[in-house]
N, C-alpha and C positions, 0 to 999 in steps of 0.2 A: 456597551462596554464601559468601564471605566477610564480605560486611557479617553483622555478628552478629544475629540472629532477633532475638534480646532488647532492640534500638534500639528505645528507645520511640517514635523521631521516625518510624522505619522502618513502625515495628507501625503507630499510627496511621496512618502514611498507606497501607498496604497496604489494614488495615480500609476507610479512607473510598475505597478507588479499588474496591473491590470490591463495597460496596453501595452505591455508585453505579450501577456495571453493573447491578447485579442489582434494584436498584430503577426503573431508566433515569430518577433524581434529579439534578441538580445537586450539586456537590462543596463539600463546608463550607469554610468558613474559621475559624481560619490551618493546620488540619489539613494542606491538601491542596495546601501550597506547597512543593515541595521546596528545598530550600536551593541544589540545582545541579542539572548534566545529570548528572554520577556517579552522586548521588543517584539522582535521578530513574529513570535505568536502571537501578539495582538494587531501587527499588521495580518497577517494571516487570516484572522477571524476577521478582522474589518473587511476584508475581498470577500471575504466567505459571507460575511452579510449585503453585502452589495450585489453582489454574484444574484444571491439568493433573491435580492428586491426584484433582479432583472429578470426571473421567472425559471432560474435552473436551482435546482431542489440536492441538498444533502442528502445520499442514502447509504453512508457509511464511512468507514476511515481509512487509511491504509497508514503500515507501521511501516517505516524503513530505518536503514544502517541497523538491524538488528543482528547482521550475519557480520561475528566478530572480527574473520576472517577480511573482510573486504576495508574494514577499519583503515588502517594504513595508507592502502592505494588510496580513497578518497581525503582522508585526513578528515575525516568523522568519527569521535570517538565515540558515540553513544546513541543509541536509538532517537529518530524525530518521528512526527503526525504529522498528514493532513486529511483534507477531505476528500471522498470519494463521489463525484454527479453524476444525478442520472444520468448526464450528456457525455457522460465519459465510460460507464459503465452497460457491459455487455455480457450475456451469458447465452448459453450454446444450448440447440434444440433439447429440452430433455428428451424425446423423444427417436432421437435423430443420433449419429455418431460424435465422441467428445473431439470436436474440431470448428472454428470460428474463422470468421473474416474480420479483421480491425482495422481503421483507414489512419494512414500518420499525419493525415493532412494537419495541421496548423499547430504539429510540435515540433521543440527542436534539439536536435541530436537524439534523437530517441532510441530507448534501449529497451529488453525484455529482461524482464527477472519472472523465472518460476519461484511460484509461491503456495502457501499453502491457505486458503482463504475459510472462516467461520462465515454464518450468519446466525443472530440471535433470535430465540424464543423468546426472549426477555431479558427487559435491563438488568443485569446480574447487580446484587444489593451492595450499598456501600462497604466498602475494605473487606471486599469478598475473597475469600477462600477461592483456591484452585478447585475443591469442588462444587462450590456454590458456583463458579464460575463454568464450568461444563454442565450443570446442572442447567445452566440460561442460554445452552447453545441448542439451536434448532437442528444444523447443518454443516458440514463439513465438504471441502471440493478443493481440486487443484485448479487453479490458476496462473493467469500472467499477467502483471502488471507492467504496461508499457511507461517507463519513468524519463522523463525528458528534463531539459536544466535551460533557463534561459542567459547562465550565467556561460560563455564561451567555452570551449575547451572541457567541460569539467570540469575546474574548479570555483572551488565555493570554498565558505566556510558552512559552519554547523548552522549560524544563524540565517544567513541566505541562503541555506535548502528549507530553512523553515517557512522563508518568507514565501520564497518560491513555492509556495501551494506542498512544500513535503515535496516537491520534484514527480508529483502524480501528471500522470498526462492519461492513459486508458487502462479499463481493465476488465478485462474476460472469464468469466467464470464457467469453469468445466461440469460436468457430469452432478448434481450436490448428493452427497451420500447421510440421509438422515442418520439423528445421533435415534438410538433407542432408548426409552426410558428405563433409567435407572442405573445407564450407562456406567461401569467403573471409571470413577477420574482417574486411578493410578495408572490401569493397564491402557486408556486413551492417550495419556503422557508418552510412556514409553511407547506404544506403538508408533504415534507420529514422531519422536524424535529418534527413532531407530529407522524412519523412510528414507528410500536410495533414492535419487534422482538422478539423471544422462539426459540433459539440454543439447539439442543436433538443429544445427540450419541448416536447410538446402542437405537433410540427409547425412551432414559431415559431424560429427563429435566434437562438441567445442565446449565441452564442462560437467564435471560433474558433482552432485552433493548432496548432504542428507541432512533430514528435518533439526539435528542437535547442530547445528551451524547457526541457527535465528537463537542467541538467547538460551542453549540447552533445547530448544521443542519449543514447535509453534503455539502450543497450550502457555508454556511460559510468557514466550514474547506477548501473547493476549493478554496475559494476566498485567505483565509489565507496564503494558499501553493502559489498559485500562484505570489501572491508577495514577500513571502521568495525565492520561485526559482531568481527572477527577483533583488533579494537583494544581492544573493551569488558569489562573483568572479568568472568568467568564466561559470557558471553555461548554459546550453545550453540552446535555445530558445523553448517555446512550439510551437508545429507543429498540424497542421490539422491533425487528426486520433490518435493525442495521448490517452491512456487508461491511466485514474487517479483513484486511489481509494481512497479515503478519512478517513480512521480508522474504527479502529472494533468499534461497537456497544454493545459488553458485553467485560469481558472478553478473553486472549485468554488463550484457552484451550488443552490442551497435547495430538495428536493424532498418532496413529499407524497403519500402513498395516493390513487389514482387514475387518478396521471399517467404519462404515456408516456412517453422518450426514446430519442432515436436519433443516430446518428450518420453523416456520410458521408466515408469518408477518400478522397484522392489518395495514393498513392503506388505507384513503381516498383522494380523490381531485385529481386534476393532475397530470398526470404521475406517482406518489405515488400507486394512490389504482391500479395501472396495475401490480405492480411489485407482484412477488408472491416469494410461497419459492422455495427453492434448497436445492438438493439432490448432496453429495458427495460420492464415495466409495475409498477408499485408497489400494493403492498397494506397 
């Protein structure tokens, strides 16, 4: 990285965001305030390179605060990143029905956001087009990313959710529904930002939302992220096989061991009317 190792504002706050994780503690203060979002993401990436020395492995990203709607209640105005690990990331039998088990052990306050998650064919080429950019997607699936905060209560600012790993804690990938070659970008757009979503725990109705909440379309919000990754100092390259998910669609909502969720979507056209809902149980 360029930020120099030797920042002690840097060091500190790498130490406090890292046994935090590893504690799943609450983050100290005034250690674990980054001065900005610059900041911020280079502490981010300095964890993200240690993480990775200690033998757990980046194998994609995840986009949050993209669902404009939620802006306000968190007092985030605008889309962050982080990384997604394999140690955090989980995907459901293809074989089998779309439903998963995920354990909350060592996050904290953890919430569910349904999501709508890509995985790439290929690095999509620099200051890509929204079709050049579908053109580099393999796959499409609904998901749920479990996002947890080491900051108390919920609040943060913009630059401690960045610091905070993006507030990534797990994430589950449903059913993947390949893209076809030659796929229309335009009718892909619209169909995923015309998707219905109904998030229910324990069977009860607790929200509901649709793909043009993230950004316009989760096609947008990728396109969005993708050129923020590609803006951020040192930030790393996207890779074939990366897993992105693109923001919740409702609310996120506070869940515990035990509980079940599930989802039931509406939606038509390509690759959209394929996707179906997911079933979670929590341990």
């Amino acid at each position: 990285m360029n930020t120099p190792a030797s920042d002690p504002d840097l060091s500190a706050l790498v130490a406090d965001l890292t046994r935090a994780r590893l504690e799943a503690q609450p983050l100290p203060w005034p250690a674990a305030v980054p001065a900005d979002v610059p900041l911020a993401y280079a502490a981010a990436l300095a964890v993200r390179a240690a993480r990775s020395a200690q033998g757990d492995s980046p194998v994609g990203y995840k986009v949050g605060f993209t669902n404009r709607t939620i802006w306000p209640r968190y007092e985030v105005y605008g889309p962050i990143w982080g990384t997604v690990w394999r140690s955090s990331l989980a995907h459901v039998d293809a074989a089998g029905p779309n439903e998963g088990v995920l354990s909350l052990k060592g996050l904290c306050e953890p919430r569910i956001e349904p999501e709508v998650v890509f995985g790439l064919r290929e690095a999509p080429p620099p200051d890509c087009s929204a079709e050049q950019l579908v053109a580099a997607v393999d796959w499409v699936a609904h998901g749920y990313e479990i996002v947890h905060t080491h900051f108390p209560g919920w609040k943060f600012s913009a630059a401690q959710a960045v610091a905070d790993g993006g507030l990534h804690g797990r994430l589950l990938v449903g059913h993947a529904v390949k893209l076809p070659a030659g796929t229309a970008p335009e009718a892909l757009i619209a169909s995923l930002a015309r998707l219905k979503l109904r998030l229910y725990g324990d069977g009860v109705l607790k929200d509901e939302g649709v793909g043009a909440n993230v950004l316009d379309g989760p096609v947008q919000a990728l396109l969005h992220f993708v050129r923020e990754l590609r803006a951020t100092p040192d930030a790393p390259a996207l890779r074939a096989g990366d897993v992105i998910t693109t923001g919740t669609l409702t609310d996120a909502w506070p869940v515990q061991a035990g509980q079940t969720w599930h989802t039931e979507i509406e939606a038509s056209g390509p690759v959209a009317g394929a996707l179906k809902g997911l079933a979670v149980r929590f341990e």
